[in-house]
C-alpha positions as CSV (number, residue, x, y, z in Angstrom):
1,X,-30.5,18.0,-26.8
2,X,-29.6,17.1,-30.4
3,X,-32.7,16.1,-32.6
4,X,-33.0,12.6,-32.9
5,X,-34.0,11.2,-36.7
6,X,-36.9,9.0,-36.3
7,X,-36.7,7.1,-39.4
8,X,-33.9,7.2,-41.8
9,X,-34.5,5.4,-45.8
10,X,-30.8,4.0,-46.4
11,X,-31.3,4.0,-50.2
12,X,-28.5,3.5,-52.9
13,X,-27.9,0.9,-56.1
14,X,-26.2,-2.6,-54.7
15,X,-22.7,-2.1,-53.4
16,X,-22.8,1.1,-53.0
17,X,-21.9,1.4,-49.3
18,X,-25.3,1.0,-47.4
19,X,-24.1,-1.9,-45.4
20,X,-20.9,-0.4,-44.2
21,X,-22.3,2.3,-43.8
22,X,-24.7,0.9,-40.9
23,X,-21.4,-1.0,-39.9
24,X,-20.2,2.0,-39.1
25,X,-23.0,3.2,-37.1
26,X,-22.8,0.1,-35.1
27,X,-19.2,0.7,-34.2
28,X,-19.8,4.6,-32.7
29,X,-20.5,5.3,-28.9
30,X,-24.2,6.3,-28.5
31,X,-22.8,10.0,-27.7
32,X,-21.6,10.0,-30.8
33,X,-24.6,8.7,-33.0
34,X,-26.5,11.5,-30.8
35,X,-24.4,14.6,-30.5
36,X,-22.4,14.6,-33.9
37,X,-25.1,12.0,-36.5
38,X,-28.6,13.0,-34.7
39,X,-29.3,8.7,-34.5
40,X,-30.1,6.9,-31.7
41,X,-29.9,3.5,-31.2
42,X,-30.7,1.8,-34.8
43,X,-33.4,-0.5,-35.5
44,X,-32.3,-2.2,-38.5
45,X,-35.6,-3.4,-41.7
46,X,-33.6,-4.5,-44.4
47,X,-35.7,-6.0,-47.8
48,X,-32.7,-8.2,-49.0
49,X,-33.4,-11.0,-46.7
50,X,-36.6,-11.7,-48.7
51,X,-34.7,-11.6,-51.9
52,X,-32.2,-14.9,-50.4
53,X,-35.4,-16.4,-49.1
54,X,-37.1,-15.9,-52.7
55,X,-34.6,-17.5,-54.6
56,X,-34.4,-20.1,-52.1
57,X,-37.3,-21.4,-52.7
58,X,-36.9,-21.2,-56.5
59,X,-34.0,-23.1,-56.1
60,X,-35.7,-25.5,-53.6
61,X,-38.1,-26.0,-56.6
62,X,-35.8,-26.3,-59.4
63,X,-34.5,-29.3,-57.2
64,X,-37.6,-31.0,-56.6
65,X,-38.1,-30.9,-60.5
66,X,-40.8,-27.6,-60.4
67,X,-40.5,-24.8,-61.9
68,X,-39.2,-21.4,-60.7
69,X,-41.9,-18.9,-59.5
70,X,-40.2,-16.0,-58.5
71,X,-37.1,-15.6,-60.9
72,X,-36.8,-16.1,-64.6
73,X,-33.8,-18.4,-63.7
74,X,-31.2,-19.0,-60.5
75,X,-29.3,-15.9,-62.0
76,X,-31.8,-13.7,-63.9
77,X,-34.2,-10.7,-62.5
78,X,-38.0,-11.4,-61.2
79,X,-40.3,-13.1,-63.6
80,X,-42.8,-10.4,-62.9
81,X,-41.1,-7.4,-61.6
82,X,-44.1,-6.0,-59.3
83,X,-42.3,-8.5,-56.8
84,X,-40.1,-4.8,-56.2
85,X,-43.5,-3.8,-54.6
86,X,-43.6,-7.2,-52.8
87,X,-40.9,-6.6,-51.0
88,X,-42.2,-3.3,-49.8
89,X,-45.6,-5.1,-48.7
90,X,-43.0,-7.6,-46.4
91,X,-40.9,-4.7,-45.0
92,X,-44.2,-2.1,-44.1
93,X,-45.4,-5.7,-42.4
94,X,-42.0,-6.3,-40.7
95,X,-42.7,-2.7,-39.2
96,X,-46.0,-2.9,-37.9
97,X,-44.8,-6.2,-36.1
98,X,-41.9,-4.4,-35.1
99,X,-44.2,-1.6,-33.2
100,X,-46.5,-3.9,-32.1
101,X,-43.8,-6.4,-31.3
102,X,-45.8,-9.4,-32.7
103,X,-44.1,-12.5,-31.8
104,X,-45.4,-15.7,-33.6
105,X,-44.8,-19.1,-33.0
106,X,-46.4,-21.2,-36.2
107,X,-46.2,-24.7,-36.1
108,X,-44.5,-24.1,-39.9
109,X,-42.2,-21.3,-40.2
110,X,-41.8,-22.2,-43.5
111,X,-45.7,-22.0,-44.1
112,X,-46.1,-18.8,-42.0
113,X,-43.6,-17.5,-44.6
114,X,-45.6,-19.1,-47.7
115,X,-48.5,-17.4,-46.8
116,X,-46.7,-13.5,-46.1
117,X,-45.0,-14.1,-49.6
118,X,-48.6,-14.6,-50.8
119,X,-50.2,-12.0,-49.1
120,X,-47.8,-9.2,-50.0
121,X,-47.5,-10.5,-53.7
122,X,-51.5,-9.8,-54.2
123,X,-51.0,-6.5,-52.6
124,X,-48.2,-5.6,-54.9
125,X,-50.6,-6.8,-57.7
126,X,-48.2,-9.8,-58.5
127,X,-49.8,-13.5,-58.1
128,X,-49.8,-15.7,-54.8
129,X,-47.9,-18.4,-56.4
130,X,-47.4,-20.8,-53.4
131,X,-50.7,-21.6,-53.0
132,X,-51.2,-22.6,-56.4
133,X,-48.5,-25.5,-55.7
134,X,-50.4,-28.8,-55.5
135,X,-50.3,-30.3,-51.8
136,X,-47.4,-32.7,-52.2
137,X,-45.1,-30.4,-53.8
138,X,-45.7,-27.7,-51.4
139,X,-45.6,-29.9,-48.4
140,X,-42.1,-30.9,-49.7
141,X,-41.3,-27.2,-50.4
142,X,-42.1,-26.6,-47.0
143,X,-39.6,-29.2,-45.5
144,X,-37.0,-28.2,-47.2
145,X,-37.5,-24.1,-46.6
146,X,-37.7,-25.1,-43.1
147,X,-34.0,-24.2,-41.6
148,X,-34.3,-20.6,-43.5
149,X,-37.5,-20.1,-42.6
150,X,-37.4,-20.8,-38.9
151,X,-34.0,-18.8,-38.8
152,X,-35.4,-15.5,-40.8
153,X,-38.4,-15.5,-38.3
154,X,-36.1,-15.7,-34.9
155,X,-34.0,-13.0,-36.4
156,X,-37.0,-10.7,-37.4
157,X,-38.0,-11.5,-33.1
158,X,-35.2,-11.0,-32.0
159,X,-34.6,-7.7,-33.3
160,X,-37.4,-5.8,-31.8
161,X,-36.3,-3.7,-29.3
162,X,-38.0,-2.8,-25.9
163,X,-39.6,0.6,-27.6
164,X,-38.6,2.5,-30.3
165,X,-39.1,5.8,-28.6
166,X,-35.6,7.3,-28.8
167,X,-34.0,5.2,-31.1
168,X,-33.7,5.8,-34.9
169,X,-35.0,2.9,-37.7
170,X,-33.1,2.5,-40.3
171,X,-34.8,0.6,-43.7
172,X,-32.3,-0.2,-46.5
173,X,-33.4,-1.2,-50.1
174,X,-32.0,-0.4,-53.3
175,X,-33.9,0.2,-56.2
176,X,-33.3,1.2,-60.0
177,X,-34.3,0.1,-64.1
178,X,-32.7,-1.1,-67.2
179,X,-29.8,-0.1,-68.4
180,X,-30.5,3.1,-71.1
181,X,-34.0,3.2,-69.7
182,X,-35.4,7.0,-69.6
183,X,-36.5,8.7,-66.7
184,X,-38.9,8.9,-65.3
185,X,-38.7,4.8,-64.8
186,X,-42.0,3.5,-65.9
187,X,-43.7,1.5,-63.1
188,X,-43.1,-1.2,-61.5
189,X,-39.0,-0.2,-61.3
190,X,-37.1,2.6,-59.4
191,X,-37.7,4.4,-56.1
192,X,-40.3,6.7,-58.1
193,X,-42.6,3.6,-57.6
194,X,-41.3,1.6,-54.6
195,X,-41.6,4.9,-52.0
196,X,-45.2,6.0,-52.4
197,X,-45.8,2.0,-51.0
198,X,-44.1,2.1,-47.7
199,X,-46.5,2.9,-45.0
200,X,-47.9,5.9,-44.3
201,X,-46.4,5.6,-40.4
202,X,-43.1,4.8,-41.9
203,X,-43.5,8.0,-44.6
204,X,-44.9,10.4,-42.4
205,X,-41.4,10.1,-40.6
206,X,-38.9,9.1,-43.0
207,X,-35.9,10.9,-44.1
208,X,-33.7,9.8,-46.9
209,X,-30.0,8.8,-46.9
210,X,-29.0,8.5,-50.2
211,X,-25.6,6.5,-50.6
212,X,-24.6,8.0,-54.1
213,X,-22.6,6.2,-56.3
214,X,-22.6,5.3,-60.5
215,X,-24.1,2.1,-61.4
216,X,-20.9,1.3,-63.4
217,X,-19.0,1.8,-60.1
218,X,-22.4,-0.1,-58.5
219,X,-21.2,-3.4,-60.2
220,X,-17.9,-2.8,-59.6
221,X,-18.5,-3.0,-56.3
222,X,-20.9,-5.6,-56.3
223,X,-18.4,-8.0,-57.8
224,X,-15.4,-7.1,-55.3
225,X,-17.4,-7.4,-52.5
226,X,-19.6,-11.2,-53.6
227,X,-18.6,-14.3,-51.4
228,X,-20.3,-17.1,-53.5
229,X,-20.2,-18.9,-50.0
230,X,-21.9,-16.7,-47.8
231,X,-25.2,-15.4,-50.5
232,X,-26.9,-14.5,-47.4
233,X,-24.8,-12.1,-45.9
234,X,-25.8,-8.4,-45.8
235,X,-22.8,-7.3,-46.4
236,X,-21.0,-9.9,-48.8
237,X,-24.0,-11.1,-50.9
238,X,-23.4,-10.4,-54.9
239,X,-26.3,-9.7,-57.1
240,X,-26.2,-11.1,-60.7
241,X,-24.9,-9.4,-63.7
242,X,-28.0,-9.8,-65.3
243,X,-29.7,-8.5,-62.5
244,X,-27.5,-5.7,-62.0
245,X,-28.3,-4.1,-65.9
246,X,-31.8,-4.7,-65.9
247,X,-33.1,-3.8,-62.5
248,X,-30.1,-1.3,-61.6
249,X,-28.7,0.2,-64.8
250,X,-30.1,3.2,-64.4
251,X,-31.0,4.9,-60.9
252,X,-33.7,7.5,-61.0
253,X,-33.2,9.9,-57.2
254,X,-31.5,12.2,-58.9
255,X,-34.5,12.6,-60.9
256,X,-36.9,12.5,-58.4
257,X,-35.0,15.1,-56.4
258,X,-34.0,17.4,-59.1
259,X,-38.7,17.5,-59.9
260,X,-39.6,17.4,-56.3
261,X,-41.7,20.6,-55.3
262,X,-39.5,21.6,-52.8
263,X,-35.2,21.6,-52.9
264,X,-33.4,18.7,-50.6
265,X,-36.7,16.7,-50.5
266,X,-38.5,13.6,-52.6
267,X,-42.0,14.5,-53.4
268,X,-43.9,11.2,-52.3
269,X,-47.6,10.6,-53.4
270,X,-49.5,8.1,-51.4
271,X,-51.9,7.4,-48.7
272,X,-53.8,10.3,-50.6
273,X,-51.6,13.5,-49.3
274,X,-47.7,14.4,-50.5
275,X,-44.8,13.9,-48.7
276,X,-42.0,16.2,-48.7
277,X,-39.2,13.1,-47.3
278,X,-36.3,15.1,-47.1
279,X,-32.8,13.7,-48.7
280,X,-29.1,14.3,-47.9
281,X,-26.3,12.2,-50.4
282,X,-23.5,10.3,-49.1
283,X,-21.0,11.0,-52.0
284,X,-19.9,7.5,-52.6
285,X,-18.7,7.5,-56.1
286,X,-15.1,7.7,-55.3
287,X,-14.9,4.5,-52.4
288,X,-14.8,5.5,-49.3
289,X,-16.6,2.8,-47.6
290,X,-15.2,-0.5,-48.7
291,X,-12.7,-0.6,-46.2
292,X,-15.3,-0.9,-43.4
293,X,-15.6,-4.5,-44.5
294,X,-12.4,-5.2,-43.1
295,X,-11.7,-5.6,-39.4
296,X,-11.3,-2.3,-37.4
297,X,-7.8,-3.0,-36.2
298,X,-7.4,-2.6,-39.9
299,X,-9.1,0.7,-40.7
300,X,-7.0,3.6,-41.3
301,X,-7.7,7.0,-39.2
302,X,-7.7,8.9,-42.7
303,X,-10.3,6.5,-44.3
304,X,-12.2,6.8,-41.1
305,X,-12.2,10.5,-40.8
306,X,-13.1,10.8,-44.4
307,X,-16.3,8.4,-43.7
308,X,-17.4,10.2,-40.1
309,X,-17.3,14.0,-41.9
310,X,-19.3,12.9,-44.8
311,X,-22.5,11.2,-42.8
312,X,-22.4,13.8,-40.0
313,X,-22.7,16.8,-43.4
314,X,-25.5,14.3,-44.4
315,X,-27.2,13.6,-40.8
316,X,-26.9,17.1,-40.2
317,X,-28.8,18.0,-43.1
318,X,-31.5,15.5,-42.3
319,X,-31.9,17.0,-39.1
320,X,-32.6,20.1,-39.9
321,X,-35.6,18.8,-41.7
């Protein structure tokens, strides 16, 4: 019986492949993901949904004549860049719903959603700036977050499975720092500060996929891949230049893996032990993935094979701990 990975980190700068990657996953038989990838069924936490919903509301602000609160502008990185740790706070929260399949039914999604931004903010030591809003201004916010709101909470429900035993959870982020910055990244940027606040249940069984690619071929990608009509999308959303060479200009896992304590690991410090999360890469920096965008009648048995051998080296890896 092949080893089944519990929890598997999908980590990599933006456009690097992490999306087609779980594409991919989705399209293999169940024998395959077991016998040949050691996955079972995937459960999918992703922290880019928060990001849309984030600038959402900035932009729902801008248009009620308010001022932004999350970004510096519609196009521009996070006013105060701790918000990288907010995002953690929301996804370690999606998973504890996820295991104890909390369903809510708020009379306000876009309120239930108000007060999680909130909450996780002041964990991540950022500000709760919703509830600073004055009452009319955030009643209106409110109205108009509604639609994305509501639709972000039935997706969340919807994707808890009946139990997790035998399956593998997948949790995709990317991470990174400022262009020329020097390593290691000085907190709050880069994995070296997002890991240690995941969860201890998620850490304690996490192994790390590391989609490798170049951050100059990261915003290469990144601009190929952007539909300016579909910014939600997982796997056509485009992040901002600006964006791109301040929060992923540099990427700091090779780092962290060349100074962990132990080879083919990421030392992670938290919860007041060390994890030894072990890493496999995905060696992305010539493109291998890109075509999985495309339909499968289109993909081309080479391209395919080329993709298959290099996440079963990497699952492989992983499963041998």
């Amino acid at each position: 019986m092949s080893k089944i990975l519990k929890t598997v980190l999908l980590l990599a700068l933006p456009a690097s492949g992490k999306s087609e990657v779980r594409r991919y996953l989705h399209h293999l038989s169940p024998a395959q993901c077991r016998d040949e990838f050691h996955m079972g069924p995937t459960v999918q936490l992703d922290d880019y949904p928060y990001v849309h919903l984030m600038r959402c509301v900035d932009d729902a602000l801008a248009g009620l004549g308010k001022g932004r609160v999350y970004f510096q502008a519609a196009d521009k990185p996070f006013q105060d860049p701790h918000d990288w740790g907010t995002l953690i706070e929301l996804v370690n929260e999606d998973y504890a719903d996820l295991v104890d399949k909390r369903v809510v039914k708020p009379a306000s999604a876009a309120e239930h959603l108000f007060a999680r931004l909130d909450r996780a903010s002041v964990a991540a030591g950022a500000k709760a700036r919703l509830r600073a809003l004055d009452e009319v201004t955030r009643r209106a916010l409110a109205e108009k977050m509604e639609p994305e709101a509501k639709k972000q909470l039935d997706e969340k429900h919807a994707g808890y499975p009946d139990a997790l035993e035998g399956k593998t959870l997948v949790v995709e982020f990317a991470r990174g720092g400022p262009e020329g910055a020097s390593l290691p990244l000085a907190a709050p940027f880069g994995y070296g500060w997002s890991l240690p606040r995941l969860s201890q249940q998620l850490l304690s069984s996490a192994s790390i996929l590391y989609v490798w690619v170049t951050p100059e071929e990261s915003r290469r990608k990144n601009y190929a891949r952007t539909d300016p009509n579909d910014p939600g999308s997982i796997l056509h959303h485009g992040v901002p230049i600006d964006v791109m060479l301040n929060d992923y200009g540099v990427d700091d896992m090779t780092w962290l893996e060349e100074h962990a304590r132990r080879p083919g690991t990421v030392t992670v410090q938290a919860h007041g032990t060390t994890f030894d999360v072990p890493i496999a890469r995905f060696d992305n920096r010539v493109d291998k993935t890109s075509f999985l965008r495309a339909p499968e009648a289109e993909w081309k048995p080479a391209d395919v094979r080329a993709v298959h051998d290099g996440l079963k080296a990497g699952f492989e890896r992983l499963a041998k701990g």
